[in-house]
N, C-alpha and C positions, 0 to 999 in steps of 0.2 A: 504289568497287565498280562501275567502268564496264565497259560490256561490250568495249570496247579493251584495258582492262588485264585483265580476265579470261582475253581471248581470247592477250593477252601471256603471260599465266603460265602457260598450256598449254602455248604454245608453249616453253618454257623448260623444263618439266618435260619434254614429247616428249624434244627435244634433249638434255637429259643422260640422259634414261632412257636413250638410244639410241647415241652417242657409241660409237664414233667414227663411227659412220655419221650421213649428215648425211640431212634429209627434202629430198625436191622442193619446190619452193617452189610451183609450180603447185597439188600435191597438200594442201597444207599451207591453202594459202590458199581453198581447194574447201572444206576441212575447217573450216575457220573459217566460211566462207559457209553450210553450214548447220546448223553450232553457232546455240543458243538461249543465251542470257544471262539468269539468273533473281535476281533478289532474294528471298533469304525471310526471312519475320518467322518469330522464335524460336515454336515450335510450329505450326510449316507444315511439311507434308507434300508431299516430290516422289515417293513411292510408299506405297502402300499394298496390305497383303496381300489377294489374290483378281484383281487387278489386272495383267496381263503388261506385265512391263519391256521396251519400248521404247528405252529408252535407257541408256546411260551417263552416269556425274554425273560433272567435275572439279570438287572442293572449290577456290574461288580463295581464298576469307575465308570466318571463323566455321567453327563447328562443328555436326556431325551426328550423331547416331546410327542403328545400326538394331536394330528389337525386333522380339518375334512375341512373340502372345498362347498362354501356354500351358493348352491345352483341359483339363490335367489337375490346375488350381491355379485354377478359376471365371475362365479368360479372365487371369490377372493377367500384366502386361507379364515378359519377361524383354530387357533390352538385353545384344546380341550383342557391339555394336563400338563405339568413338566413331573419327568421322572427323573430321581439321582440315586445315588449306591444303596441299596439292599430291597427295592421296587421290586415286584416281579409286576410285568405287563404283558397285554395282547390286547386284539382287539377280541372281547368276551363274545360276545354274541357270533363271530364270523367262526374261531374256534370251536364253543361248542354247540351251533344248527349246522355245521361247516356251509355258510353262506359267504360270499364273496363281502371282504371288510369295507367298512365304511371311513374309515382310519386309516390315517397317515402314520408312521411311525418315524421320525429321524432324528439323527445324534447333533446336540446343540454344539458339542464338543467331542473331541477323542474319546471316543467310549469303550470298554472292556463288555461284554455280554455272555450269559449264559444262553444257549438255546438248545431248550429242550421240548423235542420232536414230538407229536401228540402220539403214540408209537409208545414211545420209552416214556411218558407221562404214565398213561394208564396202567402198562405193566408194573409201574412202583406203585400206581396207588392197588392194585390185586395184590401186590407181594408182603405190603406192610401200612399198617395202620397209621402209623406215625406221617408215613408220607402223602397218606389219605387227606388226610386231618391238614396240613399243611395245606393243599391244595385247596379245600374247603377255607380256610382261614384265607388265604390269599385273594379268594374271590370274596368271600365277604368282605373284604377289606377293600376292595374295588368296588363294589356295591356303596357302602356307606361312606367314601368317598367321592360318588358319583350325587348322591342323594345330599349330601352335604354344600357341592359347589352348588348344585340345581338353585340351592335352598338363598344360600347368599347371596346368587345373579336376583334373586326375585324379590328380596326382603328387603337386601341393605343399600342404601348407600351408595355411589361411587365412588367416593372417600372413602367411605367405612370398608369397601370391597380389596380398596391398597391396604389399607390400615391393616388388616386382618392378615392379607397376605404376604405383608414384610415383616410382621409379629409372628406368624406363624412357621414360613418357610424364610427366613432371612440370607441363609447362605444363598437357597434358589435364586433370591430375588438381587442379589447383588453377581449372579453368574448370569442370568438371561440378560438377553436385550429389551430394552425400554417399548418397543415398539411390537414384540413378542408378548410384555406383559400386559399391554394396550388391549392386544386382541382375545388374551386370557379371559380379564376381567370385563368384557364386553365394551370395552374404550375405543375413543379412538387416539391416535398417538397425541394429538392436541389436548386433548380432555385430559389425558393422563398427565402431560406437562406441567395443565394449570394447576392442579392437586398436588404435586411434587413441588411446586415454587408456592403454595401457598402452607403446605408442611413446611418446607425448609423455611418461611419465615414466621412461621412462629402459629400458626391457625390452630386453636384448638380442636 
């Protein structure tokens, strides 16, 4: 979890996010220079809601999630997202109105991160194209993942909601806790039990 390999695995993700176009190397390495390199211990916080996002996260290692306390259930956590290796995150809307976030951000586990300062963000995307374009792709990518979950809390299933989720993110769903995943999929830790012992005996 060093911050050379970190700053490696940025780089790496940049490059195919963006392929065929290739970054400046001047640019690139500007970009690296005032990237932060964090270690967190599982239940560390690198944002908190009321708090304006500054920065961008690259996930290098371990896992994230983000939650918001919902005012109309006594404050009780709801988890939005889980992030794991090559995610870039923030909370989008606090970052770019710079409005105080609404998002929680904390490591499920030991987590490596990149953070980079909105500061040294824009300067790379002035400086090169490539790193423009990245940043574009990344929020897209956040958008249509956002519009994607909307779409499943509404459409499918509570079943169909695990189903899809252990089919899709398997490794995730065998590193979170059961009760984490509860609150993902809009369950509650009972709900999610009876679904889990009627899969494991055989339910179609």
């Amino acid at each position: 979890m060093t911050r050379q390999a970190a700053l490696a695995a940025l780089s790496h993700r940049l490059k195919t996010a963006v392929a065929p176009l290739v970054p400046d190397q001047t640019a690139l390495a500007a970009l690296h220079s005032g990237a932060r390199h964090r270690v967190l211990e599982k239940g560390q916080h690198i944002l908190r809601a009321g708090v304006i996002a500054e920065e961008v996260f690259f996930v290098h290692r371990g896992l994230l999630r983000y939650y918001f306390n919902d005012p109309g259930a006594n404050g009780q956590e709801r988890t939005g997202q889980f992030f794991d290796a090559g995610i870039v995150v923030t909370d989008a809307e606090s970052f770019l109105a710079r409005r105080p976030a609404e998002q929680n951000f904390e490591a499920l586990e030991k987590s490596s991160i990149v953070a980079l300062p909105r500061a040294t963000l824009n300067a790379g995307y002035d400086a090169d194209h490539a790193i423009e374009r990245f940043g574009r792709l990344m929020l897209e990518e956040a958008l249509v993942g956002s519009q994607r979950r909307a779409g499943r809390l509404l459409t499918l299933q509570p079943e169909e909601r695990y189903r899809r989720f252990v089919e899709t993110r398997p490794e995730v769903a065998r590193r979170v806790p059961q009760y984490l995943i509860a609150s993902y999929l809009g369950l509650t830790p009972e709900s999610l039990s009876r679904i889990r012992r009627r899969i494991a005996n055989g339910a179609p």
